[in-house]
C-alpha distance (Angstrom), angle and dihedral (degrees) to the residues before:
residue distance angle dihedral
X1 . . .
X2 3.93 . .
X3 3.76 121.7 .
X4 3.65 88.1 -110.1
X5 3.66 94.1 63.9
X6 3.99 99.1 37.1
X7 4.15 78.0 54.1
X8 3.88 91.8 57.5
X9 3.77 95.8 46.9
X10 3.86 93.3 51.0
X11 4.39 88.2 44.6
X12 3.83 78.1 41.7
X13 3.87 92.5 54.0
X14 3.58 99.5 29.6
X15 3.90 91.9 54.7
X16 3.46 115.1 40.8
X17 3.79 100.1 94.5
X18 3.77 79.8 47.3
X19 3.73 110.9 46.2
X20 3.61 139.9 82.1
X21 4.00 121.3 -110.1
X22 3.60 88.5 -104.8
X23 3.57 100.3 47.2
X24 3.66 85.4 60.2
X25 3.21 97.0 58.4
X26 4.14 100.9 45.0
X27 4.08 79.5 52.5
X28 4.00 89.2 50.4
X29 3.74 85.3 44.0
X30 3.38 96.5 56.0
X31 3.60 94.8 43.3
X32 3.85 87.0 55.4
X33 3.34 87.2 53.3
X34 3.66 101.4 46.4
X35 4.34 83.9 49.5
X36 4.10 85.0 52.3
X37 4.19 87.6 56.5
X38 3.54 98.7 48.0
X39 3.72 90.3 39.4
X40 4.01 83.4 55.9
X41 3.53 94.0 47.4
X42 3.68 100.8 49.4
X43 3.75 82.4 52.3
X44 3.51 96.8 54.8
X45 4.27 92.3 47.2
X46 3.89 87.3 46.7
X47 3.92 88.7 53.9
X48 4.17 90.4 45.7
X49 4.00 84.1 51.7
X50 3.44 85.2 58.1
X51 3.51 102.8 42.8
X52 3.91 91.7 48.6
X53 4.38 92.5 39.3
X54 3.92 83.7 57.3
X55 3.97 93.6 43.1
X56 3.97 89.5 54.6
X57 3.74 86.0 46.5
X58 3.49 98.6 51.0
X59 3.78 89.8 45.8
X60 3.90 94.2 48.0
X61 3.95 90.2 51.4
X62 3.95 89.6 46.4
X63 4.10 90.7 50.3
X64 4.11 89.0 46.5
X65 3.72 95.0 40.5
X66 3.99 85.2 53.7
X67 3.99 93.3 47.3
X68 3.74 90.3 42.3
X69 3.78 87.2 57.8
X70 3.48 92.4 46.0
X71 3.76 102.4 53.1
X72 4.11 90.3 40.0
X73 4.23 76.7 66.3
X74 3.31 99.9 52.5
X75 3.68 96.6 42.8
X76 4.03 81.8 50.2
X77 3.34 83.3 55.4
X78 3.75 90.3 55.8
X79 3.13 102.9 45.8
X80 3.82 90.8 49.1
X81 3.89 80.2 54.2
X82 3.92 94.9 62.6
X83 3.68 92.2 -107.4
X84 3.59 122.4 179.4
X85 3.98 103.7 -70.7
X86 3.77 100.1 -136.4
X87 3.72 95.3 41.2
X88 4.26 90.0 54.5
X89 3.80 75.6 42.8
X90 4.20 97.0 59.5
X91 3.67 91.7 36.8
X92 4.04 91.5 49.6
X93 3.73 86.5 52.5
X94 3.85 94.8 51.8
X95 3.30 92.8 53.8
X96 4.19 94.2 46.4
X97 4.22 80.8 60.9
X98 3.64 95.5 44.9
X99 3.91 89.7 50.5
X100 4.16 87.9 46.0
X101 3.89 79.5 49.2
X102 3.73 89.3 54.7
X103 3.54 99.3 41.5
X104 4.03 83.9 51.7
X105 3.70 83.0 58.2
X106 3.75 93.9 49.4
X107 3.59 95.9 54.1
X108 4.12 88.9 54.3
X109 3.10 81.2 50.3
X110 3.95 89.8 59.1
X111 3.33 98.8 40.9
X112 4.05 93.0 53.5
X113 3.34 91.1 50.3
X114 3.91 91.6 56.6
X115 3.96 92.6 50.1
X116 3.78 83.2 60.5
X117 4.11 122.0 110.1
X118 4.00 91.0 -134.9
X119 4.02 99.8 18.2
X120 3.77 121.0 -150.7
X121 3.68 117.6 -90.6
X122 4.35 96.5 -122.0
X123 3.54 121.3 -175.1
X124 4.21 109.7 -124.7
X125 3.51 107.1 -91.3
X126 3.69 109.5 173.8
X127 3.96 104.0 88.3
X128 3.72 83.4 60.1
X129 3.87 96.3 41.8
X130 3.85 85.9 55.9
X131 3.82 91.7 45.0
X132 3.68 88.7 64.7
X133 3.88 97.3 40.3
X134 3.33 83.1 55.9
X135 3.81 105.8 47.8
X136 3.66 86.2 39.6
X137 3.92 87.8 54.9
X138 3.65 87.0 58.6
X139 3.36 113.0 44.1
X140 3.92 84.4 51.9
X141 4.11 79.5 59.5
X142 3.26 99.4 51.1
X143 3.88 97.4 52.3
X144 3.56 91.1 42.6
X145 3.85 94.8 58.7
X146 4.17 78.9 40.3
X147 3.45 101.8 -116.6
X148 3.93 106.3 134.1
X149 3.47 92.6 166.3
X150 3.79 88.0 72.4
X151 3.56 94.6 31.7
X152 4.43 93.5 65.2
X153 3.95 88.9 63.4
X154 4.33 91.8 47.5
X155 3.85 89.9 43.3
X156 4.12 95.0 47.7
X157 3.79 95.9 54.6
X158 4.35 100.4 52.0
X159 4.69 78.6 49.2
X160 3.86 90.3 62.6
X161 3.95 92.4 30.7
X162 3.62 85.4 61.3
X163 3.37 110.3 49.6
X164 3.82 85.6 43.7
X165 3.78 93.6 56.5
X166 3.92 90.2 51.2
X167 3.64 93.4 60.1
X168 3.71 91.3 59.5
């Protein structure tokens, strides 16, 4: 409560037996007033919590998306390699949760923005988003059924996917 406000209560208290009607009601007035200010200013710091909540977000998903795409190359590289089938395998599906993790994020990220008085302007997302579930998705098939040859192609597409969706 602002000094202002404590200030009216006590005048309020203080001067009741002593004022006029009328002079009540310009105090209540201004308290009303005073209520309608803070009221307006703990809307405006909610909507900057917002604004900076979905900026860390947004910055978080860009950072993952960019180390997703960079381990998906080296375990490309692996697999390319000859690398041990079922460990490319585990590592693929690690990083197939930490993309749904991402994608989680990107969604908050969404749904913050829509909670917003003047929302962000985003670019649709999700056709791509699915693309790399779904390439993802296979190139964890194909090196669980051991065939790496088919795997390189599957894991190459979700690396440039990536780094394209964390430009936007």
């Amino acid at each position: 409560m602002s000094d202002e406000l404590k200030e009216l209560f006590d005048m309020l208290r203080e001067g009741l037996d002593e004022m006029s009607r009328d002079e009540i009601y310009e105090q209540l007035d201004q308290m009303d007033f005073e209520f309608q200010d803070l009221e307006m200013r703990m809307d405006r710091t909610l909507e900057m919590f917002r604004q900076f909540a979905m900026e860390r977000l947004l910055e978080e998903s860009i950072n993952r998306l960019e180390q997703l795409a960079e381990e998906q190359r080296e375990l490309q590289e692996e697999t390319a390699a000859g690398g041990d089938a079922e460990e490319l395998g585990d590592a693929q599906e690690e990083l197939n949760e930490a993309y749904e993790q991402i994608k989680d994020m990107m969604e908050e990220f969404r749904e913050t923005n829509e909670k917003l008085s003047r929302p962000r302007e985003m670019q649709d997302t999700q056709d791509q988003e699915d693309a790399i579930s779904d390439d993802l998705q296979d190139a964890l098939e194909q090196l669980q059924q051991q065939n790496q040859e088919q795997a390189m192609p599957s894991s190459r597409m979700p690396v440039t996917r990536c780094k394209i969706l964390a430009t936007h």
